[in-house]
TORVEXFI-356103 format. One record per residue: residue number from 1; residue in one letter; chain; z, x, y of N, C-alpha, C in turn. Coordinates in steps of 0.2 Angstrom, whole numbers, plus 2048, in hexadecimal, padded with zeros to 3 digits. Atoms other than C-alpha are relative to their C-alpha. Example, Ala and Ser with C-alpha at 12.3 -4.5 7.8 and 13.67 -1.06 7.14 Angstrom:
REM residues 2
     i   aa   ch   n.w   n.u   n.v   ca.w   ca.u   ca.v   c.w   c.u   c.v
     1    A    A   800   804   7FA    827    83E    7EA   800   804   806
     2    S    A   7FF   7FC   7FA    824    844    7FB   803   7FC   805
This chain:
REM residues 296
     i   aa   ch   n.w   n.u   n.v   ca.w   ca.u   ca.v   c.w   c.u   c.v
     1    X    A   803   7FD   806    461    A89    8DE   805   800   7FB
     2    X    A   7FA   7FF   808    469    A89    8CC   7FE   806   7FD
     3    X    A   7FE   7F7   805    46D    A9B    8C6   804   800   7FA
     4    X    A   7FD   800   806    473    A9E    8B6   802   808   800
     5    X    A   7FF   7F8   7FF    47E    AAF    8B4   802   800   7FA
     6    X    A   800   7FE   806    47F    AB5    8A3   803   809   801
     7    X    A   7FB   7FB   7FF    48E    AC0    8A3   807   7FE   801
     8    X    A   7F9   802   7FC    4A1    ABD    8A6   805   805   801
     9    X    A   7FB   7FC   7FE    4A9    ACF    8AA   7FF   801   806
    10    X    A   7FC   801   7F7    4AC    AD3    8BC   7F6   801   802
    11    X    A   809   7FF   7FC    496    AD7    8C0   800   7F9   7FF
    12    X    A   802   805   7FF    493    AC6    8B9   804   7F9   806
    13    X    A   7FD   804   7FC    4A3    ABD    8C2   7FE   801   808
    14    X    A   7FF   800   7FA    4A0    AC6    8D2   7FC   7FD   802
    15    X    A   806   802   800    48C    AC0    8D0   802   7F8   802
    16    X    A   801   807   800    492    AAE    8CF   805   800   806
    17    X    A   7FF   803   7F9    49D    AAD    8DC   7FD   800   807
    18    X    A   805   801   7F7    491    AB4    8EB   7FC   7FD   7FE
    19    X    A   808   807   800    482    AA9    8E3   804   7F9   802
    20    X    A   7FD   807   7FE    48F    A9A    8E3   802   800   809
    21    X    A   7FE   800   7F8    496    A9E    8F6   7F9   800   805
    22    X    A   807   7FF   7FC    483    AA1    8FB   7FA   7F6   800
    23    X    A   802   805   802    480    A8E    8F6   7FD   7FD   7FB
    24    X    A   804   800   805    47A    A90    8E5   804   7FC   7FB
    25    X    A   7FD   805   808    47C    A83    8D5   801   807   7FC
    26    X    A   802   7FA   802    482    A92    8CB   805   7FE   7F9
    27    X    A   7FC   800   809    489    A92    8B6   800   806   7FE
    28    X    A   7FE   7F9   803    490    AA1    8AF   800   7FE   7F9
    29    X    A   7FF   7FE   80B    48C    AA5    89A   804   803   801
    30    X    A   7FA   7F9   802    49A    AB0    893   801   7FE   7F9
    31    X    A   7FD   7FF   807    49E    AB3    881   806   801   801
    32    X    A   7F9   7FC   801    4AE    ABA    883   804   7FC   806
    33    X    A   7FB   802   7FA    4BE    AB5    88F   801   807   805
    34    X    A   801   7FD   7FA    4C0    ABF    89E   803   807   7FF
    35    X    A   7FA   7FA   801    4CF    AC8    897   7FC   805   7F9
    36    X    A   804   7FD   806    4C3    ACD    887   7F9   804   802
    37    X    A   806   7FC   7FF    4B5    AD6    892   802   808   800
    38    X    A   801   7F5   800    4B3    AEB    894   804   7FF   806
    39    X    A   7FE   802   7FA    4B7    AE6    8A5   809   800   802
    40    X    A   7F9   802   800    4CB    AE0    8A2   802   808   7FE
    41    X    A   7FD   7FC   801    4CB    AF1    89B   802   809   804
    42    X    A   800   7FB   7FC    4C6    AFC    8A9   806   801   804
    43    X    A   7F9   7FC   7FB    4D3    B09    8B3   801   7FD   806
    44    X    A   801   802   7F9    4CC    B00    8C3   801   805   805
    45    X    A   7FF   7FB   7FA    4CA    B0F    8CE   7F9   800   804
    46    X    A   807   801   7FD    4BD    B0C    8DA   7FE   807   804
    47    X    A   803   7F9   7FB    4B1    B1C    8DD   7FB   801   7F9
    48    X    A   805   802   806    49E    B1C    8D4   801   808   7FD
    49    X    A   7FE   7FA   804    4A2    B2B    8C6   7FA   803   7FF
    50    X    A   805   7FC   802    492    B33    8C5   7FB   7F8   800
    51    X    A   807   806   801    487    B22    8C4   7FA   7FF   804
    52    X    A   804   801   7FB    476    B1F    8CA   7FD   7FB   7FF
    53    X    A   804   7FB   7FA    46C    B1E    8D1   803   801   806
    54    X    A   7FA   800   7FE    47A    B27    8DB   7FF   7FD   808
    55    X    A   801   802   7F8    472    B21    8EE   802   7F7   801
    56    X    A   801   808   7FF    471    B0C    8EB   809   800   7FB
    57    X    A   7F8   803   802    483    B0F    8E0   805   803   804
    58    X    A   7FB   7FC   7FA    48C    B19    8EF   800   7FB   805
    59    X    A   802   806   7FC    485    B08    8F9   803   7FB   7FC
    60    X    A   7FB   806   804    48C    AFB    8EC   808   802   802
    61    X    A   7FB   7FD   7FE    49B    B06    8ED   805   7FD   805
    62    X    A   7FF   7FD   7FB    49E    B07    8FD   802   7F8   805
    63    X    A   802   80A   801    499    AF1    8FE   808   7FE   7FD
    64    X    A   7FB   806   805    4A7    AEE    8EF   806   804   805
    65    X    A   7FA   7FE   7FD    4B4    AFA    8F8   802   7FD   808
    66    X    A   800   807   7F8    4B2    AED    90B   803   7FA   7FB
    67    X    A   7FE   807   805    4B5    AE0    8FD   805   7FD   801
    68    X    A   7F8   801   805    4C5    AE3    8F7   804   801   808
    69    X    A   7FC   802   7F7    4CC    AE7    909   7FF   7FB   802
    70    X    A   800   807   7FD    4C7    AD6    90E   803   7FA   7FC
    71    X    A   7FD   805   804    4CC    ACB    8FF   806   800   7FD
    72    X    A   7FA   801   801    4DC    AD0    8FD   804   7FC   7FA
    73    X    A   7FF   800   806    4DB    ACD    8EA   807   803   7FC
    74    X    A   7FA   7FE   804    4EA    ACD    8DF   7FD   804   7F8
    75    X    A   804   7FC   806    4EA    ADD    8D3   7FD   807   806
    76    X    A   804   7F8   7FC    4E1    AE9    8E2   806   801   806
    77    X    A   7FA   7F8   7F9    4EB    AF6    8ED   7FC   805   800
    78    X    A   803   7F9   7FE    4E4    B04    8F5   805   805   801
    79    X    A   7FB   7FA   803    4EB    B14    8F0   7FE   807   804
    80    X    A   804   7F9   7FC    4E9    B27    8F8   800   803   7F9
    81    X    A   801   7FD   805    4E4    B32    8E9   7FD   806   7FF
    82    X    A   804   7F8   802    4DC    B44    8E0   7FC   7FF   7FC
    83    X    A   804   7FE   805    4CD    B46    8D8   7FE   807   7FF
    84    X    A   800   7F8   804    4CD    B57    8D0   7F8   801   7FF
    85    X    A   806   7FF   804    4BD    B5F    8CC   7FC   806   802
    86    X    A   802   7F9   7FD    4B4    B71    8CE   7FB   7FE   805
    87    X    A   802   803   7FA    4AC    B70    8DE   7FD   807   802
    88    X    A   802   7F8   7FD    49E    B7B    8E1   7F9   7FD   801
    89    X    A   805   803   7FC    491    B70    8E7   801   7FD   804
    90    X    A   7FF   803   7FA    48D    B66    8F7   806   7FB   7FE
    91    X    A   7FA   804   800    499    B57    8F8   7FB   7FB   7FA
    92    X    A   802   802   803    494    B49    8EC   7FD   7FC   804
    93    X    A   801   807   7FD    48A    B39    8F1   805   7FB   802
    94    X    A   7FC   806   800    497    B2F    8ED   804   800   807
    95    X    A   7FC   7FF   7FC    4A1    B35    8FA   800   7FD   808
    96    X    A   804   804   7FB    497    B2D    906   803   7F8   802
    97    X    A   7FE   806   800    49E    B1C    902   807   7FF   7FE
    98    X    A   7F9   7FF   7FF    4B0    B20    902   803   804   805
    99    X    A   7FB   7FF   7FA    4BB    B21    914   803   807   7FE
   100    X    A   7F6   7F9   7FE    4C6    B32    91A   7FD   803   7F8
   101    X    A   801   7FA   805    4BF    B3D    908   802   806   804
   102    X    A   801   7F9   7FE    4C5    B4E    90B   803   804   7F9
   103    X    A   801   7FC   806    4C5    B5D    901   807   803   801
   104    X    A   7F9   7FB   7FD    4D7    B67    8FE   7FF   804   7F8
   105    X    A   801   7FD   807    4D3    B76    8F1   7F9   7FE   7FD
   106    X    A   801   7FF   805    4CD    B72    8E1   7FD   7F7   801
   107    X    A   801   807   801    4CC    B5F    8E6   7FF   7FB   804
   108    X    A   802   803   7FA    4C6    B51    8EF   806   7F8   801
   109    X    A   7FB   805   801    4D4    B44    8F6   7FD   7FA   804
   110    X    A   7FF   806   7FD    4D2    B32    8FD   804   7F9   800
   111    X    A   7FA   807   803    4DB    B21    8FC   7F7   7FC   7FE
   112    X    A   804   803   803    4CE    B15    8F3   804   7F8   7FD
   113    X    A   7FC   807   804    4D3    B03    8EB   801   803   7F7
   114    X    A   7FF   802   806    4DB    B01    8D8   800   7F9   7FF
   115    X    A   800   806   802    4D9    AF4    8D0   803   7FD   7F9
   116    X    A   7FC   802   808    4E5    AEB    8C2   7FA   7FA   7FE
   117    X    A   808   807   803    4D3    AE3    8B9   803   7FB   7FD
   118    X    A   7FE   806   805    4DE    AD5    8AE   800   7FC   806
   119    X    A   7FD   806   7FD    4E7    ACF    8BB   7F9   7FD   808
   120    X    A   806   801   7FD    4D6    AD1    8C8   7FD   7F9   7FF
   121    X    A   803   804   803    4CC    ACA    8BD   7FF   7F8   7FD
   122    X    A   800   807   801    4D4    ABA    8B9   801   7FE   806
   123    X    A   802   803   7FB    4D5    AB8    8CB   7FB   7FE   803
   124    X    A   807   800   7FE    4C2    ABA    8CE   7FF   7F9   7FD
   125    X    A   803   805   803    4C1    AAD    8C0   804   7F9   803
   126    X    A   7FD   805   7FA    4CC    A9F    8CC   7FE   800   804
   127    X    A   806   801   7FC    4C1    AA3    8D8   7F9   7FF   7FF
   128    X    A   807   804   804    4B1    A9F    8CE   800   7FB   7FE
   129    X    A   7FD   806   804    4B9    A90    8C8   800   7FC   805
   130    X    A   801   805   7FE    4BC    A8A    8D7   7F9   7FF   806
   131    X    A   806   801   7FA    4AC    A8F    8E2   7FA   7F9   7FC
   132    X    A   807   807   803    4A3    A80    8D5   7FD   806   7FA
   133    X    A   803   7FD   806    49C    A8D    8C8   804   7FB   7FB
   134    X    A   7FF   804   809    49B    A85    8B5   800   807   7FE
   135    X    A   800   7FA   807    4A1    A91    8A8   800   7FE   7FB
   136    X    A   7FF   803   809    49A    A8E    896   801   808   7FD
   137    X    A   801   7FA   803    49F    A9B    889   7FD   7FE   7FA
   138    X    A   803   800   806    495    A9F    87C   7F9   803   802
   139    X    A   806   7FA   7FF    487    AAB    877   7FB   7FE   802
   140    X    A   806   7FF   800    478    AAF    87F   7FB   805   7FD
   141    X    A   803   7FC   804    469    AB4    873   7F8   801   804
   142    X    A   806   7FF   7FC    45A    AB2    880   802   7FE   805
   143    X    A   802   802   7F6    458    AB0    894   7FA   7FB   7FF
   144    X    A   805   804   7FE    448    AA7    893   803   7F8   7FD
   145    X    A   7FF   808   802    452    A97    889   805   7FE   805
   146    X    A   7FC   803   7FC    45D    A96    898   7FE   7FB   805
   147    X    A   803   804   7FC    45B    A86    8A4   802   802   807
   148    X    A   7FE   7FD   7F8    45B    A8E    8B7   7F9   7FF   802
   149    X    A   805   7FD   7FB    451    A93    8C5   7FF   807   7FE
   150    X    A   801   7FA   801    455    AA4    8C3   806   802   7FC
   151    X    A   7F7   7FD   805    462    AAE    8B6   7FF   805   803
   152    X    A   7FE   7FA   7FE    46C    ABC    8B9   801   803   7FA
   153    X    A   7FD   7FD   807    46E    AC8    8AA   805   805   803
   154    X    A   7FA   7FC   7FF    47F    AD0    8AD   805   801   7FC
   155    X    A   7FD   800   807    484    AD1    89B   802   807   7FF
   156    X    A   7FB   7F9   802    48B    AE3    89B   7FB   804   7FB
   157    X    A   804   7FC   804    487    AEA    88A   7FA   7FC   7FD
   158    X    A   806   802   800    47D    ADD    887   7FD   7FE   802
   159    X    A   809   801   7FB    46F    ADC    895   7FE   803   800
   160    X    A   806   7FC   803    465    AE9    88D   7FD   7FC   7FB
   161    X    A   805   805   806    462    AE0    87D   7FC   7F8   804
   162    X    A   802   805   7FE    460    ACF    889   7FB   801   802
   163    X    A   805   7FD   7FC    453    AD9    893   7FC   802   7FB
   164    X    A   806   7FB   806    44C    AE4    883   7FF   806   803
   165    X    A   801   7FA   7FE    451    AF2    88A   805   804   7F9
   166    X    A   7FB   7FF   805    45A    AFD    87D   802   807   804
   167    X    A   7FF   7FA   7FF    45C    B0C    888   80A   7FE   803
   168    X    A   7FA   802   7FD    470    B02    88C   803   802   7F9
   169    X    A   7FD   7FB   805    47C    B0C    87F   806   7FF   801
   170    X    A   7F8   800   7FF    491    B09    87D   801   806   801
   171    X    A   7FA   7FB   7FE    49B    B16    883   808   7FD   7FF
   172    X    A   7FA   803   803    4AC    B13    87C   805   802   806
   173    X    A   7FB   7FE   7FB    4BA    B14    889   808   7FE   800
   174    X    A   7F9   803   802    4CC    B14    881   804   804   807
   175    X    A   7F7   800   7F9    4DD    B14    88F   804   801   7FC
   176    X    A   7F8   7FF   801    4EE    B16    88C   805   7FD   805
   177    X    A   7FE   801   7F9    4F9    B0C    898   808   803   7FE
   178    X    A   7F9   7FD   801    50C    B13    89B   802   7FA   804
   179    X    A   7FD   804   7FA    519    B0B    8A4   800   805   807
   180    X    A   802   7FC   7F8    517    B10    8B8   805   803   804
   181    X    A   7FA   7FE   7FD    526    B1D    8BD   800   7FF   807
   182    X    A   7FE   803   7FA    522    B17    8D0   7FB   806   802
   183    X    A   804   7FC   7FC    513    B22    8D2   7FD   7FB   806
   184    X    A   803   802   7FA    50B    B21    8E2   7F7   801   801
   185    X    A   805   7FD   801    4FB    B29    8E0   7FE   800   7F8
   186    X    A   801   801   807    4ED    B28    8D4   7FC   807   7FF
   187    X    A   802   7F9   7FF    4E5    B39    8CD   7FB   801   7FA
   188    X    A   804   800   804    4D3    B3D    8C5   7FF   808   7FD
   189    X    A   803   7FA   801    4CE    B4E    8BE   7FB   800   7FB
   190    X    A   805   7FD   802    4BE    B54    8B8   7FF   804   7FE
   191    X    A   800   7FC   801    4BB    B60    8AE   7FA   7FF   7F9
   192    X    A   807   801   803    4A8    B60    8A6   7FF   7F8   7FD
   193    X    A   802   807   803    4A5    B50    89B   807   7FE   801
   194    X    A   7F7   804   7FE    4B9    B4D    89B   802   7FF   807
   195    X    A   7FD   804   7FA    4C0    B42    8A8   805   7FD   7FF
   196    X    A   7F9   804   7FE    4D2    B3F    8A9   804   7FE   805
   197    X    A   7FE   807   7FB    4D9    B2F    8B3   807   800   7FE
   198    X    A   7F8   803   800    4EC    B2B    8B8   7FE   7FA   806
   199    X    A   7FF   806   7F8    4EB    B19    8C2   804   7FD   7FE
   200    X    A   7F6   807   7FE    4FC    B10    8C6   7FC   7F9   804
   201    X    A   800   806   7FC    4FB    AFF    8C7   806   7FB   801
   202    X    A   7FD   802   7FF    50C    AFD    8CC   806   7FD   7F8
   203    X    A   7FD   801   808    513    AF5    8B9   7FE   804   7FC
   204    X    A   803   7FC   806    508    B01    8B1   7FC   805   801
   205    X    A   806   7FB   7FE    4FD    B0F    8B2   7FB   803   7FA
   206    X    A   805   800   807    4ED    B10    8A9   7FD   80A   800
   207    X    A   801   7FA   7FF    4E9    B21    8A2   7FC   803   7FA
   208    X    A   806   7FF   805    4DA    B27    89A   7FC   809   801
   209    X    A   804   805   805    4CC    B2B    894   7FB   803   7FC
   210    X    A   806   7FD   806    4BE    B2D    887   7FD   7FB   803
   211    X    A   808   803   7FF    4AC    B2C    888   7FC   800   7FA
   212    X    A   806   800   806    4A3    B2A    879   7FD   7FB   7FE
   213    X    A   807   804   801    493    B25    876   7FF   7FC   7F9
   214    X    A   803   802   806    48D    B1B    86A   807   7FA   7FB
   215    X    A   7FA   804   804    49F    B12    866   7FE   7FA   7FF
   216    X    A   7FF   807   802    4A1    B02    85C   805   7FC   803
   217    X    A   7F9   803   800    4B1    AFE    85C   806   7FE   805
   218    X    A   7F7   801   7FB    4C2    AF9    867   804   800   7FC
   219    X    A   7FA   7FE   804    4CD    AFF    859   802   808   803
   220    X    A   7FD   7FD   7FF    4D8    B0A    861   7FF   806   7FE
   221    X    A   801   7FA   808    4D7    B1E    85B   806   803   802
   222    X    A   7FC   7FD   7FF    4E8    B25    859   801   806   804
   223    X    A   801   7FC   7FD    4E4    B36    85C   7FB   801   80A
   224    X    A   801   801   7F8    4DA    B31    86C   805   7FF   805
   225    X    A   7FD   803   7FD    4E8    B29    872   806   808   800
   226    X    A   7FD   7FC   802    4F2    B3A    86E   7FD   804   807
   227    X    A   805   7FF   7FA    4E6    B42    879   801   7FF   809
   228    X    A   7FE   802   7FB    4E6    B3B    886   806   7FE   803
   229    X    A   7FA   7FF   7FF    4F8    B39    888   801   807   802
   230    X    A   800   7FB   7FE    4F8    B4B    889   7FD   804   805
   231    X    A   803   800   7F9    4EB    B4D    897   803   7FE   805
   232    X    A   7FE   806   7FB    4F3    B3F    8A0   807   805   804
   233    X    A   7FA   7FB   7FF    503    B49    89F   7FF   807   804
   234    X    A   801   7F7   7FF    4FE    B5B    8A3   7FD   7FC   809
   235    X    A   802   801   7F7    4F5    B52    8B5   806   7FD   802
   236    X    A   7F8   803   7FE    504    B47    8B8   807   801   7FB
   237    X    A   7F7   7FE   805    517    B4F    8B2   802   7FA   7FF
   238    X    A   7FA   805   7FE    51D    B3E    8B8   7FF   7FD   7FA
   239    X    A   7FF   804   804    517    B35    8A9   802   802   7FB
   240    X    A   7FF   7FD   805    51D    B41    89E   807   7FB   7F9
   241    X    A   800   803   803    529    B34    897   801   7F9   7FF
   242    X    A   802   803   801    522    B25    89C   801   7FC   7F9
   243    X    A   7FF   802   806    524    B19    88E   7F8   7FC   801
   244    X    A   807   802   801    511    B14    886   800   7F8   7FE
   245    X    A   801   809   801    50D    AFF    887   7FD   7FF   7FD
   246    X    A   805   801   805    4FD    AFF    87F   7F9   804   801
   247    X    A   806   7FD   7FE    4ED    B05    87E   7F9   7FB   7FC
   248    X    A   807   805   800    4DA    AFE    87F   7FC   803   801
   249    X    A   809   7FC   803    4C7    B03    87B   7FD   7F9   805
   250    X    A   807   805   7FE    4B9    AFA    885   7F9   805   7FF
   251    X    A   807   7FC   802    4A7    AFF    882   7FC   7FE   808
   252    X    A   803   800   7F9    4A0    B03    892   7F7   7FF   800
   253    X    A   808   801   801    48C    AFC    893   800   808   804
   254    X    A   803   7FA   7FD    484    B0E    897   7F9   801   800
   255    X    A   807   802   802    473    B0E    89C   7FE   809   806
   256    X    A   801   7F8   7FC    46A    B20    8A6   804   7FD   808
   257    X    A   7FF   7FF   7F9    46C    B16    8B6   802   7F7   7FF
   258    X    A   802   808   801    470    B03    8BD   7FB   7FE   800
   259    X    A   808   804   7FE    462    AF8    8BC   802   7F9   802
   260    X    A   7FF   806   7FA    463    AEA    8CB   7F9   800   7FF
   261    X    A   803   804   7FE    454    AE2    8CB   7FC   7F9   7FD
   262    X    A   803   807   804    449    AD1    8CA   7FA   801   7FE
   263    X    A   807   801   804    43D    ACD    8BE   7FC   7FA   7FE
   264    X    A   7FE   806   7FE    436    ABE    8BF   806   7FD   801
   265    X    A   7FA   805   800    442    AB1    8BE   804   803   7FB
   266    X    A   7FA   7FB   803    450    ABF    8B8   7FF   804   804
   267    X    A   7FC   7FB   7FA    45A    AC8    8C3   806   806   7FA
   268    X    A   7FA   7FC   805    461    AD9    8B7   803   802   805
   269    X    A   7F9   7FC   7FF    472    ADF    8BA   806   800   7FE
   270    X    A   7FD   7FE   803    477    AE9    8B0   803   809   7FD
   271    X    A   800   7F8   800    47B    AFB    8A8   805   805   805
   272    X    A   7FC   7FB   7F9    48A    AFF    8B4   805   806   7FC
   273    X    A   7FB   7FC   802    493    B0A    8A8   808   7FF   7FF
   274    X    A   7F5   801   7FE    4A7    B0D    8AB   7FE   800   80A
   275    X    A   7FE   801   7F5    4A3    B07    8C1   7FD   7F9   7FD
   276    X    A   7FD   808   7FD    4A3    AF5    8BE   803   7FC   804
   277    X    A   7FB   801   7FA    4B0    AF2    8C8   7FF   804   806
   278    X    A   801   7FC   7FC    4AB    AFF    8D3   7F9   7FE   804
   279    X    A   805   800   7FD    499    AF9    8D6   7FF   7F6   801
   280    X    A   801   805   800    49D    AE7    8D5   7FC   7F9   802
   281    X    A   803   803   7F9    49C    AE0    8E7   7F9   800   802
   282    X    A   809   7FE   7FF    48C    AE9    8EB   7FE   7FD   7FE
   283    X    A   807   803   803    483    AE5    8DE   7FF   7F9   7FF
   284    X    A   7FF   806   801    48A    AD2    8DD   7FB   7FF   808
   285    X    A   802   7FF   7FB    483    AD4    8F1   7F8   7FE   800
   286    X    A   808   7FE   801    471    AD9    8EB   7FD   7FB   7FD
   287    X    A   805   806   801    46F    ACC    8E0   7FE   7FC   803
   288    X    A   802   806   7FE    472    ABF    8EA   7FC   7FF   805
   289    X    A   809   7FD   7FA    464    AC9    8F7   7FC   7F9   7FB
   290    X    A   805   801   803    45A    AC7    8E9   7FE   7F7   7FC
   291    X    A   800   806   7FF    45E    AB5    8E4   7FD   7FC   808
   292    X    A   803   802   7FB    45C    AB0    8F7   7F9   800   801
   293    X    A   80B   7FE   7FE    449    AB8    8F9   7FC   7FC   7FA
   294    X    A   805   802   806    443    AAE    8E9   7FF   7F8   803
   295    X    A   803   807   7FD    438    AA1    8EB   7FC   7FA   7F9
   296    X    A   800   806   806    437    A91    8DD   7F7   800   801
């Protein structure tokens, strides 16, 4: 069967590799190069942050985190870690889908994968390259002009409009990376809408972040980046003089929940928010269910 995946950050790459390994003629669209998606800019911490619909992303999850322990991908380490967060309800869902979680205090620790998304991510696309996927780049403005059996929309922020959905919204998500004093552990805390991330990725450690809604832009904001250094610092001493590399904005597709499913001949998958890389596996998993049960 010939699939056509319209997308090229890690949802559409991991799409095209299991359709191509499952015996599928498969072409990847992409605007952008690999290093230019939302994707390149994520912290890589795998664990679904609130996303739902929280039961089928605690399953993705749980799908992408088998993954990465099997593929032995350059760029992924599993790390022991603390997610901070007032804790005065049952346990979360998520927690379902991540090994050994226990409670100390104020917070919940586990080891989980990071991931360094550049150097990842150009490996996934060497692997796409060589399972036989065609990559054309350049814009898709409709799903119905493409030649396939079935398409996959896994265009991020844009497989709402490709769909006609508009309830899919950026979320802007600017980082800070430092250089990485030899931390060993990665460190989340929560505290209402604010979420401050430390992930070491051995050269670097990426440390964020902002959420806002409705952003345009990837022009850095001084003061954010101010901010956040301040956070970063107050949860970890270590980085206190850290020297700063660079800093990076991606606009997170945000949509109320994911939407996986097929419609005729469209397979949506998209709306993951900042768990992209988090819900990857799974969901690249589901399609190719869903691809498999379809019938020409």
């Amino acid at each position: 069967m010939h699939v056509t995946v319209v997308g090229g950050g890690v949802i559409g790459l991991s799409c095209a590799l299991r359709l191509a390994h499952a015996g599928n003629t498969v072409t990847l669209v992409t605007a952008d190069g690999v290093a230019d998606t939302t994707s390149a800019v994520a912290g890589g911490l795998i664990y679904p942050p609130g996303t739902r619909p929280f039961a089928r992303c605690a399953g993705w999850t749980g799908e992408t985190l088998a993954e990465f322990q099997l593929i032995g991908a350059p760029g992924v380490r599993f790390l022991r870690g603390r997610l901070a967060m007032p804790i005065s309800e049952p346990w979360p869902d998520w927690t379902r889908a991540v090994a050994g979680v226990a409670r100390e205090g104020d917070s919940f620790v586990f080891t989980t994968a990071v991931v360094d998304t550049p150097v990842y991510l150009e490996w996934l696309v060497e692997k796409v390259k060589a399972a036989g996927v065609r990559i054309e780049h350049r814009r898709v403005g409709d799903l119905l002009g493409l030649r396939a059996d079935l398409v996959v929309n896994a265009a991020g922020l844009g497989g709402g409009a490709l769909a006609g959905d508009d309830s899919v919204v950026p979320y802007g998500g600017q980082v800070v990376h430092l250089a990485d004093p030899g931390l060993r552990e990665w460190a989340v805390k929560i505290d209402g809408d604010l979420v401050t991330y430390v992930i070491p990725h051995g050269g670097h450690v990426v440390c964020g972040g902002t959420e806002e809604r409705g952003r345009s832009g990837t022009e850095p904001d001084p003061e954010a980046t101010r901010e956040i250094l301040r956070r970063c610092r107050e949860l970890v001493p270590a980085l206190e003089d850290a020297e700063v590399l660079l800093t990076k904005v991606g606009l997170r597709p945000h949509r109320p929940e994911v939407r996986l499913e097929r419609v005729g001949d469209v397979i949506h998958c998209y709306g993951h928010g900042g768990a992209g890389i988090t819900l990857s596996w799974g969901c690249a998993d589901e399609v190719t269910e869903l691809v498999s049960g379809y019938e020409c």
